[in-house]
C-alpha positions in Angstrom: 72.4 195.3 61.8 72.3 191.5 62.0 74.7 189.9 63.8 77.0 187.0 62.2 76.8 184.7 65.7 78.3 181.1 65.3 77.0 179.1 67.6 78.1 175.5 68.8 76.1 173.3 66.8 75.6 169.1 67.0 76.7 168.8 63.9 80.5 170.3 65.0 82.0 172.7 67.6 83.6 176.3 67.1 87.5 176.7 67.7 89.9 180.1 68.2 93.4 179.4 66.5 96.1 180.8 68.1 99.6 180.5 68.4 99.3 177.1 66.5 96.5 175.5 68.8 92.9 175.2 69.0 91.1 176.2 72.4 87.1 175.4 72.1 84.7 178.6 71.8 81.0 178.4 73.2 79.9 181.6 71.1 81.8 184.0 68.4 80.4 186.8 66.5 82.4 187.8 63.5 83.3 191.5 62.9 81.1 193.5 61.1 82.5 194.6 57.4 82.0 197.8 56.2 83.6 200.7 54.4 83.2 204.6 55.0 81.3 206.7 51.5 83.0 209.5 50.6 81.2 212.2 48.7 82.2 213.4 45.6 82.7 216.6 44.4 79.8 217.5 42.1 80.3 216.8 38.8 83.3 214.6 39.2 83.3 211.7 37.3 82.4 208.2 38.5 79.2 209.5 40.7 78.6 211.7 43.5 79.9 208.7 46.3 82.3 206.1 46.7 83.5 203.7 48.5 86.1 204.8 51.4 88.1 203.2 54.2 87.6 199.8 55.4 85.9 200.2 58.9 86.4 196.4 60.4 84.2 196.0 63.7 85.1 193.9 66.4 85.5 190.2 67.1 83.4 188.7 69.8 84.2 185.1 71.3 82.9 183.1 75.1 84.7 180.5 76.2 85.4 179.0 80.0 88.0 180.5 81.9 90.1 176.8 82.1 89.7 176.5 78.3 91.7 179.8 77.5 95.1 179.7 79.2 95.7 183.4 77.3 92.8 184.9 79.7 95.5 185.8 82.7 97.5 187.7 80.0 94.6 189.4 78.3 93.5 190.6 81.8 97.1 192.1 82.2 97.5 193.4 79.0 94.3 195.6 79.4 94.7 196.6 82.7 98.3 197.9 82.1 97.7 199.1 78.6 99.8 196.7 76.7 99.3 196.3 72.9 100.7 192.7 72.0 98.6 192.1 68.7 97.8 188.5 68.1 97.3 186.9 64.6 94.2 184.3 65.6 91.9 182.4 63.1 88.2 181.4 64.0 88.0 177.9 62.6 84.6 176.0 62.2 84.2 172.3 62.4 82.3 169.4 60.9 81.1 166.8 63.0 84.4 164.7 61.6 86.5 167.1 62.9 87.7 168.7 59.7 87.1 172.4 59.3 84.0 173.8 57.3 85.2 177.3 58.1 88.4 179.7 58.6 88.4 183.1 59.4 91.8 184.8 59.7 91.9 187.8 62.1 95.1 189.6 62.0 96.8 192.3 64.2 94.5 191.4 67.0 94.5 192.8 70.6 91.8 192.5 73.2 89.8 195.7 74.2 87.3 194.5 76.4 87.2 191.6 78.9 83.4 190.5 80.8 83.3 188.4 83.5 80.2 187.3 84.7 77.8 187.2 87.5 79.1 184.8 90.7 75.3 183.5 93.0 75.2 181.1 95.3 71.7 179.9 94.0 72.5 180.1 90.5 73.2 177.1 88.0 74.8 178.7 85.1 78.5 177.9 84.1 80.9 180.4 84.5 81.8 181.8 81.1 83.3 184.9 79.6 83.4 186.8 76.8 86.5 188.7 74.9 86.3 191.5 72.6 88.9 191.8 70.3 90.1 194.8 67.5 91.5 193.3 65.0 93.6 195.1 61.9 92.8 192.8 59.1 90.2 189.8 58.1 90.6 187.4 55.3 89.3 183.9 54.5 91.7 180.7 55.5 92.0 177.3 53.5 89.4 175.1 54.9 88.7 171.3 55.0 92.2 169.5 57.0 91.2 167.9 60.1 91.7 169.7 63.7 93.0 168.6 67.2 91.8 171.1 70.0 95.1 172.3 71.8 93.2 171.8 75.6 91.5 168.8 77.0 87.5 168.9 77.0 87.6 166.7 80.3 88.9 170.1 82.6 86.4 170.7 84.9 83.4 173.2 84.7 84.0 176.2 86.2 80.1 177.2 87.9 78.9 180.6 89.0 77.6 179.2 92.1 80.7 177.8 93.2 83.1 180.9 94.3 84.7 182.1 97.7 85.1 185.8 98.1 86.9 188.5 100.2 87.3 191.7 101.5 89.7 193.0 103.8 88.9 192.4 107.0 84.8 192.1 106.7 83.3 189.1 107.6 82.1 187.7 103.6 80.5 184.1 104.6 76.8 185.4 103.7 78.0 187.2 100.3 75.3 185.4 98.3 76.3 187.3 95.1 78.8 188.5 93.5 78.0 191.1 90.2 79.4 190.4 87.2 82.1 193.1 86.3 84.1 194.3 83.2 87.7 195.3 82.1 87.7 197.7 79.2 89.7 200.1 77.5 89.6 202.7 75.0 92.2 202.7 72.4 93.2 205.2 70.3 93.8 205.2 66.7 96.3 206.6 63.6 95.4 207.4 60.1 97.9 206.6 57.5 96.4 207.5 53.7 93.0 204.6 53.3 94.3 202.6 56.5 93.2 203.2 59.9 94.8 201.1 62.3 95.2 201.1 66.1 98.1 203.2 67.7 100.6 201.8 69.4 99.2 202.8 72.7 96.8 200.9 73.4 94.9 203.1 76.8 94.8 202.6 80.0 92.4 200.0 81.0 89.4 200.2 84.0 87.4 197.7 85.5 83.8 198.7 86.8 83.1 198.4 90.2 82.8 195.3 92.3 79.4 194.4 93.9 78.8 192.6 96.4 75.5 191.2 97.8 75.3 190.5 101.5 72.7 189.5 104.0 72.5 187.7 106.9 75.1 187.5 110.0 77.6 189.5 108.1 75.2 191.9 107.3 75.7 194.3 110.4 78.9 194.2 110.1 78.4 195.8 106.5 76.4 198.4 107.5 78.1 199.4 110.2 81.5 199.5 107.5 79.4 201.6 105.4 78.0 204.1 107.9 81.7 205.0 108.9 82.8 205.6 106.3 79.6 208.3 106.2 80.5 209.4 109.2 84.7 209.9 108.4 83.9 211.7 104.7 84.6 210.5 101.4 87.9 209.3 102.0 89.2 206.0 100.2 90.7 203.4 102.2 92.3 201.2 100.3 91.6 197.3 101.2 92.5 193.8 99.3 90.3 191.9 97.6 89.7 188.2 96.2 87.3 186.2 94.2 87.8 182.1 93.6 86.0 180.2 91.6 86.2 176.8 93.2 85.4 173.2 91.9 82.2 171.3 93.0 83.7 170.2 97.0 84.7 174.1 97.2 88.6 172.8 98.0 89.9 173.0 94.9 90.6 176.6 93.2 90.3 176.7 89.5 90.6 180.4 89.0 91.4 183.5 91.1 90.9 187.5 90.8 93.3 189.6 93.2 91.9 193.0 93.2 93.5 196.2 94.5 90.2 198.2 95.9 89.8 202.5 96.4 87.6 201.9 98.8 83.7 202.0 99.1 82.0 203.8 96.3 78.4 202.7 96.9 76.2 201.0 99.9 72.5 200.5 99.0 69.9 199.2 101.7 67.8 196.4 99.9 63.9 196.8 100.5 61.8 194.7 103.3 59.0 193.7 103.5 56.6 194.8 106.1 55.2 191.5 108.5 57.7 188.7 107.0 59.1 187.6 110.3 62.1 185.8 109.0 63.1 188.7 106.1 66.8 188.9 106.5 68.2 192.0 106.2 70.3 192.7 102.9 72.6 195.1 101.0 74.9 195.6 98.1 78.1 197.2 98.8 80.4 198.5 95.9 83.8 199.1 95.0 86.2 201.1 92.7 88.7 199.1 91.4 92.2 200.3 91.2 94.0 197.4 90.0 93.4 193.2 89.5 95.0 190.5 88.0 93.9 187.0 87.3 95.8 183.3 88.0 93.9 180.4 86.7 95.3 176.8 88.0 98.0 175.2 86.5 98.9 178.4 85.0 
């Protein structure tokens, strides 16, 4: 099925409308439009198949964290199971400013949140990507001229730059950080043609949080791990927290308080054989019971 991706182009920029402001976009991917075909009985008239109920996909958009001052409440919203439907438009710009494009979404609520991968020796900027349901998709009036509702001067939120930790374990040699996801599974009502979301929106999970550690800290690690081998599979339940920092590392743009089950996973990663100076490393994982998200200034 091809997919319907706008990208930022040269020629103009992408926007998300919502609540009356503009908040840039690095990537969207429209919802798919389709409709359901219903069979006929045989000899009816009009054919053996029609066209059904609409089935509206989802909406895909990436942005950076300091663009989207919604994010902490999306994050919320999912985790508690919250259904606060949005009316958004995705609105497509000229290099003037004046919008070639409008999409209006209605009835929107966001189903899935994915945060990406935090390294030390990485270079990427620190973006995420929303997935939305919406109810209802029409086109907007196009061709007025647009102001974005956030500054483009905020500063970039990188990958590399993040501070991390975990209870008491020493976290100074965590060299990565996995990237992890919030998601939920709503559930849905039929009322004649229409299918719409129900009210309860489900419970939201977040996959586990992975850590990659080496060095100094990474005795300390093990000898975490092989403890908790040696007591039985019995949670302890620890505090954890992830910051992405500006470029000095003082400044904190963004924060994730997690509430952590315990250990759910230790893996030893491979050495090899006759490299002196191989530092010993492993990734160490954790269920998720709860987390919640503060970005500065918010």
């Amino acid at each position: 099925m091809p997919k319907k991706a706008l990208a930022t182009a040269q020629a103009g920029a992408i926007y998300l409308e919502l609540g009356g402001q503009l908040f840039p976009l690095v990537t969207c991917t429209l919802p798919d439009i389709a409709w359901e075909i219903v069979e006929q009985p045989s000899g009816a008239a009009g054919g053996l198949v029609r066209p059904g109920a609409l089935k509206l996909g989802d909406l895909a958009i990436g942005f950076a964290p300091g663009q989207m001052p919604a994010l902490a409440g999306w994050v919320d919203e999912i985790m508690v199971g919250k259904v606060m439907r949005l009316d958004m438009s995705v609105v497509r710009t000229d290099m003037n400013g004046k919008s070639r494009e409008r999409i209006e979404l209605k009835g929107c609520f966001p189903v899935e949140l994915r945060f990406p991968q935090c390294d030390a020796a990485g270079k990427n900027a620190y973006l995420v990507e929303a997935i939305f349901r919406p109810e209802s998709i029409a086109g907007g009036p196009a061709g007025e001229s647009v102001k974005p509702g956030v500054s483009g001067k905020q500063k970039k939120m990188l990958a590399s730059n993040f501070v991390v930790s975990v209870g008491d374990l020493p976290t100074g040699r965590v060299v990565r950080v996995a990237a992890f996801t919030l998601r939920r599974n709503p559930g849905s009502e039929v009322a004649g043609e229409l299918r719409r979301p129900s009210i309860a929106g489900g419970l939201g999970r977040c996959s586990p949080l992975s850590l990659v550690v080496g060095g100094a800290d990474y005795q300390a690690w093990r000898d975490f791990a092989l403890q908790q081998v040696a007591r039985g599979p019995v949670g302890k339940q620890m505090e954890g927290r992830l910051e992405l920092r500006d470029t000095s590392l003082k400044k904190v743009l963004a924060s994730f308080d997690f509430r952590l089950a315990g250990l759910s996973g230790f893996r030893f990663e491979p050495i090899a054989q006759g490299i002196e100076a191989a530092m010993e490393t492993a990734t160490a994982s954790f269920s998720v019971d709860a987390v919640a998200l503060k970005l500065a200034g918010g």
